[in-house]
ZAZA-368494 format. One record per residue (C-alpha): residue in three letters; residue number from 1; y, x, z. Coordinates in steps of 0.001 Angstrom, whole numbers, plus 500000, padded with zeros to 6 digits. Each point is the difference from the previous one (the first is absolute). Example, Ala and Ser with C-alpha at 12.3 -4.5 7.8 and 13.67 -1.06 7.14 Angstrom:
% residues 2
- ALA_1_495500_512300_507800
- SER_2_503440_501370_499340
This chain:
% residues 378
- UNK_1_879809_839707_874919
- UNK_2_496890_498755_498402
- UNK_3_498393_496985_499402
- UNK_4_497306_500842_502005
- UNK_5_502417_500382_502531
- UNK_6_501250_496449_499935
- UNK_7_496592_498738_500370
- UNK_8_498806_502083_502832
- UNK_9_503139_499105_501641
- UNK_10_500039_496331_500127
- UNK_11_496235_500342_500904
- UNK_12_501447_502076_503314
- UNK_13_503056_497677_500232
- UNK_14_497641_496654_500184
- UNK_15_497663_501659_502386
- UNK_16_497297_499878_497432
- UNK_17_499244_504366_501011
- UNK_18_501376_501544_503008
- UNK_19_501054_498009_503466
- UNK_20_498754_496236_499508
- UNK_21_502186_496696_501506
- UNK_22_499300_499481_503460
- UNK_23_498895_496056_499079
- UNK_24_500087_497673_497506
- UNK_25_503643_498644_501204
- UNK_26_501079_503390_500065
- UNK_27_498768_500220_496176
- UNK_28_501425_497069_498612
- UNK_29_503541_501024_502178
- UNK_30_499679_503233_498437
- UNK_31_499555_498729_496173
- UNK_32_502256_497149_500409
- UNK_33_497790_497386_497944
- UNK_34_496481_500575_498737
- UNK_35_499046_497956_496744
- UNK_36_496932_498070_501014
- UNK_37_499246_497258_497687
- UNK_38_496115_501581_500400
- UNK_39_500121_499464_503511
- UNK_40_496901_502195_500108
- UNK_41_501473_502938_498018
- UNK_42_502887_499787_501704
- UNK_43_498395_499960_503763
- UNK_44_497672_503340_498745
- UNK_45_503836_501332_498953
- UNK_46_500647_499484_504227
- UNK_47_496720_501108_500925
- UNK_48_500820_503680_498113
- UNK_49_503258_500261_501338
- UNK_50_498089_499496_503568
- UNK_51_497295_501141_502272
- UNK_52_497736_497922_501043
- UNK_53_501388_496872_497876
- UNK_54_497135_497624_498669
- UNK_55_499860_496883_498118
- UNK_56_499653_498131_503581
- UNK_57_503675_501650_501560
- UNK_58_502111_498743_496757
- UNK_59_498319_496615_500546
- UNK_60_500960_500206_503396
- UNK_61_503280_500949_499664
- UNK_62_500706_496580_497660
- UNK_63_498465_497850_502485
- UNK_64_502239_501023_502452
- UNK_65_503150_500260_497420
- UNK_66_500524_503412_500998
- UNK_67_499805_500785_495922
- UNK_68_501428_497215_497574
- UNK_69_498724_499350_496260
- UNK_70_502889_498528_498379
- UNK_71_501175_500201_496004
- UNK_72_503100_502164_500028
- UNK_73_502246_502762_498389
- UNK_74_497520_499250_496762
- UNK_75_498236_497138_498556
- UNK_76_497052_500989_502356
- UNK_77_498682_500133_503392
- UNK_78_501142_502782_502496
- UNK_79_498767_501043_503437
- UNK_80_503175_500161_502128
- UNK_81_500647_499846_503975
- UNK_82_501923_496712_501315
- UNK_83_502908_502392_501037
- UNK_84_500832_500611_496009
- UNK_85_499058_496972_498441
- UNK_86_502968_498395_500180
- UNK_87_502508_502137_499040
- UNK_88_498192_501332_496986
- UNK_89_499129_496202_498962
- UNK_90_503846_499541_500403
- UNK_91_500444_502915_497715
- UNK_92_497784_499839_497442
- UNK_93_498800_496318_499555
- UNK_94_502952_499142_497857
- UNK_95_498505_502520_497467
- UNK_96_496786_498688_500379
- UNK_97_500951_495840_499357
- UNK_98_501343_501510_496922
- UNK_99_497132_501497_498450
- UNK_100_497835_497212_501045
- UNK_101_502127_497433_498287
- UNK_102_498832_500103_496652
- UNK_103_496949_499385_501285
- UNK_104_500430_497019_501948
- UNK_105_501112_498420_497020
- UNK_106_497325_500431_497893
- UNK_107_497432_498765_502902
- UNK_108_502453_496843_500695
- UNK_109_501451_501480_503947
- UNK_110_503656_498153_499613
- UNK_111_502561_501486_502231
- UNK_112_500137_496570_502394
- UNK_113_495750_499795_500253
- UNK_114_500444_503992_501443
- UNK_115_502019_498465_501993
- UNK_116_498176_496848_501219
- UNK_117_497042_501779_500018
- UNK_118_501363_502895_502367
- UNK_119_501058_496869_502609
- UNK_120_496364_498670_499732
- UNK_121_498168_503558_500668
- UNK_122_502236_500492_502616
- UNK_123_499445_496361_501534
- UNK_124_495827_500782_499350
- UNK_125_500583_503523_501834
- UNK_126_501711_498728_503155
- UNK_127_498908_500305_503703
- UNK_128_498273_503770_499201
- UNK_129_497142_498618_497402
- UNK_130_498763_502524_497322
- UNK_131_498633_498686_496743
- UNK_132_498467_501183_496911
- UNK_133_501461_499431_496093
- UNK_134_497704_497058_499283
- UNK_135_501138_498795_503849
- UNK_136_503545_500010_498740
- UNK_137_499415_498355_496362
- UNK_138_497976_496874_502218
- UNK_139_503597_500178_501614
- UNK_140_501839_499767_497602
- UNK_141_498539_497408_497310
- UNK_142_499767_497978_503662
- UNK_143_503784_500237_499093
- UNK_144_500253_499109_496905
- UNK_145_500403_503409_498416
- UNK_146_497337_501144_497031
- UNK_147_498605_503094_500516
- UNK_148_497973_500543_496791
- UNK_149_499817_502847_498545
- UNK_150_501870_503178_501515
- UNK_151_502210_497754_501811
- UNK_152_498908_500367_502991
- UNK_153_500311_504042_499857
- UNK_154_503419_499445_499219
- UNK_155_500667_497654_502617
- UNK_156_498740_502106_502508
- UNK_157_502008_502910_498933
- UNK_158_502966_498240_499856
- UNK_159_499351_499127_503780
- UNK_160_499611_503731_500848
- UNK_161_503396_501538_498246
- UNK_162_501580_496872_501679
- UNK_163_498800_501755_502994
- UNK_164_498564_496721_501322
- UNK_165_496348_501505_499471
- UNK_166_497664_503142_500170
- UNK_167_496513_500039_500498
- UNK_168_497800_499361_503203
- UNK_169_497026_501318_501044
- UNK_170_496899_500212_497778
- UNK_171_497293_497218_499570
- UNK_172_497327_502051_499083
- UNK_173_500986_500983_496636
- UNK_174_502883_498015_499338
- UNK_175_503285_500275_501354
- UNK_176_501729_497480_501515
- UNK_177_503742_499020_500046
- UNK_178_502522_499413_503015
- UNK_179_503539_499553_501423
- UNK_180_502058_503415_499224
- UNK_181_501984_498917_503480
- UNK_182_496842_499681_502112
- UNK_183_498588_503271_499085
- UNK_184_503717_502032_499613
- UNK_185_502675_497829_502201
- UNK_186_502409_503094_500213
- UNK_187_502327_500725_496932
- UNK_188_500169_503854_499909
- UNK_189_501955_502558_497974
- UNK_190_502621_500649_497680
- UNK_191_501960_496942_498773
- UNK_192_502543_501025_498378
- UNK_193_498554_500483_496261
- UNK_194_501279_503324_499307
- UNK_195_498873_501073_503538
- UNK_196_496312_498742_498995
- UNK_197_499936_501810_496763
- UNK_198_500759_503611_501429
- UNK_199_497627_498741_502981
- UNK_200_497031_499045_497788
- UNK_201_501055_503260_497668
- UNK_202_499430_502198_502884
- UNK_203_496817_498901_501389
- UNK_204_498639_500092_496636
- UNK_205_500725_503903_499429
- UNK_206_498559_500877_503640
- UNK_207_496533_499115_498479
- UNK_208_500077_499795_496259
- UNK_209_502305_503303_499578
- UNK_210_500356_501790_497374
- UNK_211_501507_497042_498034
- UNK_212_502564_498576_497697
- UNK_213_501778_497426_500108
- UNK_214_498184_497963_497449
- UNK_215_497026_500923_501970
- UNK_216_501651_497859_502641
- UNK_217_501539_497298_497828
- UNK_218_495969_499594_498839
- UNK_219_499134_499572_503615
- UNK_220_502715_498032_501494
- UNK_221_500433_497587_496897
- UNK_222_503810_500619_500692
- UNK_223_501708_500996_496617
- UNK_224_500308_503480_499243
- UNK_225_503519_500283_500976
- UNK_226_499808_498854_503373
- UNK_227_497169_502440_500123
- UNK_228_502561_502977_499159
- UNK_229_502382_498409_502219
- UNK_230_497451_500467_502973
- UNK_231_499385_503542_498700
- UNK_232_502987_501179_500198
- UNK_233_500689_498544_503118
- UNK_234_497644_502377_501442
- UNK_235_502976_502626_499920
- UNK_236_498342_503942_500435
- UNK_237_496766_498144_502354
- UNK_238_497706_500697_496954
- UNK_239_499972_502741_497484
- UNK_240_500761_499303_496738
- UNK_241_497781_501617_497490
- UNK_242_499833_499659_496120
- UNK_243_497147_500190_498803
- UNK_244_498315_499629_496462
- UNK_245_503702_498303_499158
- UNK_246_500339_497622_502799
- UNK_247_501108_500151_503532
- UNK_248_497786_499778_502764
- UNK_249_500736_499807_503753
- UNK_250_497806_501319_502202
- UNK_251_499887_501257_503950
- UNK_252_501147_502949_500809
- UNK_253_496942_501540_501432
- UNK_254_498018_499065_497112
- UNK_255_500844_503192_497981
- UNK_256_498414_501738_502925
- UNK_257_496543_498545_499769
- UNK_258_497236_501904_498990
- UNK_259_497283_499340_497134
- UNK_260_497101_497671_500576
- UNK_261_496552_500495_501817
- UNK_262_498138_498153_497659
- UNK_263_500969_496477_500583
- UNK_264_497250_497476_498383
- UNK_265_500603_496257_500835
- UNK_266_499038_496958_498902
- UNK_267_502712_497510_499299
- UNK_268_500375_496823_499695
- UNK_269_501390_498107_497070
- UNK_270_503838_499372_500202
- UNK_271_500241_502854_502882
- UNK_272_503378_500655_500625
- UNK_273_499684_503977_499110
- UNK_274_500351_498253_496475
- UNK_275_500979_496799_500035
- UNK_276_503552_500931_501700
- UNK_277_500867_501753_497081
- UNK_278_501415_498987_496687
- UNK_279_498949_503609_498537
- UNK_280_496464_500835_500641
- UNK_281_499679_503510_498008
- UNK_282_499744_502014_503003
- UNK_283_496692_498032_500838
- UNK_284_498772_501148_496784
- UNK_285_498432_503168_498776
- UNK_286_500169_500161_495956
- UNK_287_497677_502706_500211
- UNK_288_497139_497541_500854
- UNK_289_501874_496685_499687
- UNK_290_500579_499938_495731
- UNK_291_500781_497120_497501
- UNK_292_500817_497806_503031
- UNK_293_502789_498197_501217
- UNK_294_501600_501774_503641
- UNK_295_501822_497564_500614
- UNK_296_496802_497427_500312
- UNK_297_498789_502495_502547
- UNK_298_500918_498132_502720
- UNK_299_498037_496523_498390
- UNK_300_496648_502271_499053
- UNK_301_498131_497861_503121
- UNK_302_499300_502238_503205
- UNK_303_500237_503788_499167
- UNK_304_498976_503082_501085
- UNK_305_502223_502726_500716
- UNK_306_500344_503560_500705
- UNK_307_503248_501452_501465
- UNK_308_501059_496821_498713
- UNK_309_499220_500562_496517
- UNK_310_497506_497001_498227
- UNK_311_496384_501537_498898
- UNK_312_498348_496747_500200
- UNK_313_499439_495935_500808
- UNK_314_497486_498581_502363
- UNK_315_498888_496580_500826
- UNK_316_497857_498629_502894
- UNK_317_497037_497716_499601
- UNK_318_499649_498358_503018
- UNK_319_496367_500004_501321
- UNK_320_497754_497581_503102
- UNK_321_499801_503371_502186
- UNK_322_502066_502357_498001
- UNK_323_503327_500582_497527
- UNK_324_499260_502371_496748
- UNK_325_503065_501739_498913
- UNK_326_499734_500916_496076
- UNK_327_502192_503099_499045
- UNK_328_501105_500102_496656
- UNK_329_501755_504030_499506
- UNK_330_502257_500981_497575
- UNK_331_498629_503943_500638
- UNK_332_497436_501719_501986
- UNK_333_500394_500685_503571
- UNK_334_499346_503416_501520
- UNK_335_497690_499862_503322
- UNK_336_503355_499861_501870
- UNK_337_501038_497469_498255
- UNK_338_496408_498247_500918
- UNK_339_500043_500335_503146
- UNK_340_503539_498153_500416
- UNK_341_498757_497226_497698
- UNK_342_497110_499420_502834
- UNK_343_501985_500312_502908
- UNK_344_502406_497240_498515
- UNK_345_497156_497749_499462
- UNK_346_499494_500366_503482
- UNK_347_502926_498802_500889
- UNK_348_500056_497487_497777
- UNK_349_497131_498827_501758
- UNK_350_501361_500256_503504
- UNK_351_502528_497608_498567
- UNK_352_497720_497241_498905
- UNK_353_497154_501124_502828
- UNK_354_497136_499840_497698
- UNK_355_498205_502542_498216
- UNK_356_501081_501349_496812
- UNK_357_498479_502148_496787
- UNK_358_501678_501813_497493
- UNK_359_498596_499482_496085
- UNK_360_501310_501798_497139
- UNK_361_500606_498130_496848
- UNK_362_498081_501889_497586
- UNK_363_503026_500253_497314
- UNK_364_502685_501944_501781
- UNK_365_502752_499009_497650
- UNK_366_501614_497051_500657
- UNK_367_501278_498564_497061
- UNK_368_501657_496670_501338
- UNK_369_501801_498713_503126
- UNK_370_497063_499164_502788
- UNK_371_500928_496492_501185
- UNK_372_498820_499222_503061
- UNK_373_498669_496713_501242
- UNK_374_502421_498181_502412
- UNK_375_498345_496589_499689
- UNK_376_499676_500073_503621
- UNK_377_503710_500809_500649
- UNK_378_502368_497438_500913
């Protein structure tokens, strides 16, 4: 098996090509977790995964708490339903306070202010109320507690791998905080540890398949050895294929898909077709991708793809009456090729429900990472 294999698998596997999710809960139960600290990357990530999903539905959804925003499994924000939260918090957050603490030190977040502070957010929080960062920081210097600095941040986070908080519904662009128990009373799944690790093991191979297990130590932010332990708890469920040196597991029925139809999307940045991956080769063609770090792919900005293979960036300027997409290709595209590019701006459009254009960069070769502007995300 090829590398172009792996690539035009997961794209089938995460319902980028082929039969989409059936809703945006059914996308986020399928994937587990979606990284979303770009809340709007990460809703455009939904809205591919499902028909008829727009910008307005994910919005929706977090009013109601139907979706959480929560930091988890990472250092970063993740989309995940109420019915997982806690269980993968209870997994993973131990990993996460651990990273973090260096951190904390150096922006003066003592273990017993974490702690105080976490009491006061909760106290601010109380009786179903849903407030924003700078909401919280009023809170908490009302408290005594300084929040200078990246404090705050840190506070908060602290709050939500405590499982105390998660987000609430959005305030026009910002995001708001609330009680974790108002919004997900009932403590679901595994609780035994070990049980949680094969748990959290499996659902990440139904949708992120073929993978290995660093692949899901990357994702998870469990170590790499519980990651093998959750592999090969999976007994003769998933194949076991080596490939280029390294074992992947992957779904049975995946060695009986076909090849692609030509597949051209438009993804965002931090998409979990490469994001969920510690190796990121299989995204890359060195044919047309030279001199350049693979395993950056997955930080290049929002990318284009074909079969699941990067040819290019693109940003959005964002317009009174319209959104301009600028394309910035790696190669040429045949008229095929064209004609996908279009009819994925059009659905990129359906998503935000505004008109949008396609513009070419005239210099086709990009020769640094795109970054795209998030000073609106929160």
């Amino acid at each position: 098996m090829y590398d172009i294999d792996i690539a035009w698998r997961r794209q089938v596997n995460q319902r980028l090509v082929g039969e989409p999710f059936v809703s945006v809960e059914a996308a986020i139960r399928g994937l587990c977790c979606v990284q979303a600290q770009d809340y709007y990357g990460a809703s455009w990530a939904l809205g591919l995964r499902t028909p008829g999903c727009t910008t307005q539905t994910i919005d929706r959804l977090m009013e109601q708490g139907a979706i959480l925003r929560t930091h988890m499994m990472r250092p970063t924000w993740h989309f995940v339903l109420p019915e997982d939260i806690r269980w993968i918090q209870r997994l993973t957050a131990s990993r996460v306070h651990a990273m973090n603490a260096g951190i904390c030190r150096r922006v003066g977040v003592e273990k017993a202010d974490r702690e105080r502070a976490t009491e006061l957010i909760s106290a601010a929080l109380r009786g179903g109320r849903h407030m924003t960062r700078a909401e919280v920081a009023s809170a908490l210097e009302e408290g005594g507690i300084s929040t200078g600095g990246m404090r705050t941040v840190y506070y908060l986070m602290h709050a939500e791998l405590e499982q105390v908080i998660c987000s609430g519904g959005r305030r026009g662009k910002e995001q708001t905080y609330a009680l974790l128990d108002e919004l997900a009373p009932a403590d679901s799944g595994p609780v035994e540890r070990k049980e949680a690790i094969v748990s959290l093991a499996d659902r990440y191979l139904q949708r992120h398949s073929p993978a290995t297990a660093q692949d899901f130590a990357w994702w998870s932010g469990l170590t790499v050895s519980d990651a093998r332990a959750g592999f090969d708890a999976m007994g003769n469920k998933y194949l076991r294929r080596a490939i280029n040196g390294k074992e992947y597991l992957l779904a049975p029925e995946d060695e009986a898909r076909g090849p692609s139809q030509c597949a051209v999307r438009l993804l965002p940045n931090f998409d979990e077709s490469f994001v969920a991956y510690a190796n990121r080769t299989a995204a890359v063609d060195p044919a047309i991708y030279k001199d350049r770090n693979h395993a950056n792919v997955a930080f290049l900005g929002n990318v284009i793809t074909i079969d699941g293979k990067v040819v290019g960036t693109w940003r959005r300027t964002v317009g009174r009456n319209e959104v301009q997409l600028q394309t910035m290709l790696l190669r040429g595209l045949t008229s095929q090729e064209s004609a996908a590019l279009d009819a994925a701006s059009e659905r990129y459009a359906e998503f935000l429900g505004r008109p949008t254009t396609i513009a070419l960069v005239p210099d086709t070769a990009v020769t640094s990472p795109v970054h795209v502007d998030n000073s609106s995300a929160s």
